[in-house]
KETOR-614198 format. One record per residue (C-alpha): residue in three letters; z, x, y. Coordinates in steps of 0.2 Angstrom, whole numbers, padded with zeros to 4 digits, always signed. Example, Ala and Ser with C-alpha at 12.3 -4.5 7.8 and 13.67 -1.06 7.14 Angstrom:
2
ALA+0039+0062-0022;SER+0036+0068-0005;
! end
This chain:
155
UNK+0382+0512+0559;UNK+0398+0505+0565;UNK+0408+0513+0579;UNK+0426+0513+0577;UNK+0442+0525+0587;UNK+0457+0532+0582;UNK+0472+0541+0592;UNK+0488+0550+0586;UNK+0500+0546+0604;UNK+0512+0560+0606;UNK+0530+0559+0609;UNK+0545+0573+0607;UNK+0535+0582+0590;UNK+0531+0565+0585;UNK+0515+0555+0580;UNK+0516+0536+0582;UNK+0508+0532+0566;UNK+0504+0515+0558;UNK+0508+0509+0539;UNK+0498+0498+0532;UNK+0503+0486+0522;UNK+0500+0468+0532;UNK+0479+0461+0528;UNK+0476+0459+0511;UNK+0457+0464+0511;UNK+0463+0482+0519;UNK+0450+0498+0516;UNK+0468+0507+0522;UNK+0481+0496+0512;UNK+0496+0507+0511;UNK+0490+0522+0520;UNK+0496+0531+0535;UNK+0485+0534+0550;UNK+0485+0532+0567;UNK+0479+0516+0580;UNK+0461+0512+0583;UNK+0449+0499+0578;UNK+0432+0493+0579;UNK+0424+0494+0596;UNK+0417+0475+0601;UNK+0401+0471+0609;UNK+0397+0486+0621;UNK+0413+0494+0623;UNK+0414+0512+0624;UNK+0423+0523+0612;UNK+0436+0522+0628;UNK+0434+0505+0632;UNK+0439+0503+0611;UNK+0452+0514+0613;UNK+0462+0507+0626;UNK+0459+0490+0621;UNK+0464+0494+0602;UNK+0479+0503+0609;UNK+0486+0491+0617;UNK+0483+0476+0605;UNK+0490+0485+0593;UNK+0505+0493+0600;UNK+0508+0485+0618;UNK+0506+0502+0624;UNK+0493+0506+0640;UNK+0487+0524+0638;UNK+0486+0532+0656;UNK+0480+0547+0649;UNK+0469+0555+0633;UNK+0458+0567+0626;UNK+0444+0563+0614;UNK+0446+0578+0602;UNK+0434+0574+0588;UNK+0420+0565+0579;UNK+0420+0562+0561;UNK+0407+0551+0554;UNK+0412+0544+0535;UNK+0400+0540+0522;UNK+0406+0532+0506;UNK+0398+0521+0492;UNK+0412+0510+0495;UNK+0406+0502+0515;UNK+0394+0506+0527;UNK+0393+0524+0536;UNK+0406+0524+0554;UNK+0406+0536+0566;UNK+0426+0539+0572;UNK+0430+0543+0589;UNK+0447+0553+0589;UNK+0457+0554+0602;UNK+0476+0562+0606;UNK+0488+0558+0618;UNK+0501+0565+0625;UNK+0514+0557+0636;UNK+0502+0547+0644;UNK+0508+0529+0642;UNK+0518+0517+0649;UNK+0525+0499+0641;UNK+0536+0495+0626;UNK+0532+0496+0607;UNK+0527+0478+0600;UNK+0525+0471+0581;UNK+0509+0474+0574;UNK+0499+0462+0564;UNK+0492+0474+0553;UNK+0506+0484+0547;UNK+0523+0494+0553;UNK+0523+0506+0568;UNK+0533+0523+0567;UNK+0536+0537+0575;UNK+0534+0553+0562;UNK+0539+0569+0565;UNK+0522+0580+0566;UNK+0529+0592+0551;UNK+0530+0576+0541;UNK+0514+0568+0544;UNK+0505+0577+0529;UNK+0519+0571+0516;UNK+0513+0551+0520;UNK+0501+0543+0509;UNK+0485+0545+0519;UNK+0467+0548+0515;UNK+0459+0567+0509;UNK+0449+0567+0525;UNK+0463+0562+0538;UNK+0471+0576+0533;UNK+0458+0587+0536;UNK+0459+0582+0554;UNK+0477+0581+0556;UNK+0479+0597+0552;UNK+0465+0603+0567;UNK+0477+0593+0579;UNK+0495+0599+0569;UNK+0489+0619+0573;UNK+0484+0615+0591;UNK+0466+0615+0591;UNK+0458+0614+0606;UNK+0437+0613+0603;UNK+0431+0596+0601;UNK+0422+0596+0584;UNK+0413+0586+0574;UNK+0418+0581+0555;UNK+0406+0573+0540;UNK+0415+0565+0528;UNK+0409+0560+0511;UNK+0417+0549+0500;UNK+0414+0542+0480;UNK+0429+0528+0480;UNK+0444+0536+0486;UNK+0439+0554+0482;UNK+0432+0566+0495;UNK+0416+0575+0486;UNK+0409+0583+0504;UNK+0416+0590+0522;UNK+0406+0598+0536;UNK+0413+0604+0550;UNK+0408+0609+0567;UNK+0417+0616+0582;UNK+0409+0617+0601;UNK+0415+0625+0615;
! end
């Protein structure tokens, strides 16, 4: 099972989210989400993180929370188990162009308007109500359709 991250960075209400619209062979092509990436080798979900981060924004987190993991299942690729993170005002640097689609900041009460997939928005909106237990999410998709969630929180 592939290990992947993902992080919403928080700015002034905002999410910094990622359009995208550059690959052609995209499993996200046109949706919404936040940065993150496959982790390489025998990095960990915050050795990915960081590293993704900052390849795909210029941005160098100096501070995060992992928040949640959400493993996906579809007949569409292989199962991946997604470490979420958040993070606040902990990062330093300047915004750069990114390869793999257009960076914005969106307003938090926007977010769930975007063109995004049914699960992401299951998370987004533990985040977007300020919870705080780190949970864990399944995710079961046929094509594009969500057919299955389970979710767990821990103190």
């Amino acid at each position: 099972m592939k290990m992947t991250t993902l992080c919403y960075i928080e700015k002034d209400g905002q999410y910094l989210v990622l359009h995208r619209t550059k690959k052609k062979k995209d499993i996200n092509k046109d949706k919404w989400i936040g940065v993150g990436g496959h982790a390489e080798g025998a990095e960990s979900p915050e050795e990915c993180l960081l590293r993704e981060v900052k390849e795909e924004t210029g941005l160098t987190l100096t501070s995060f929370c992992f928040r949640g993991l959400i493993t996906f299942v579809s007949d569409a690729c292989e199962p991946e188990q997604m470490c979420l993170f958040t993070a606040g005002d902990g990062f330093e640097g300047e915004i750069c162009p990114c390869d793999e689609g257009e960076l914005a900041w969106i307003d938090k009460t926007e977010i769930l308007k975007l063109p995004t997939w049914e699960g992401d928005a299951v998370f987004l909106k533990l985040l977007l109500e300020g919870e705080q237990r780190f949970f864990t999410l399944k995710l079961v998709y046929e094509g594009e359709k969500l057919v299955e969630k389970q979710l767990r929180f821990y103190n």
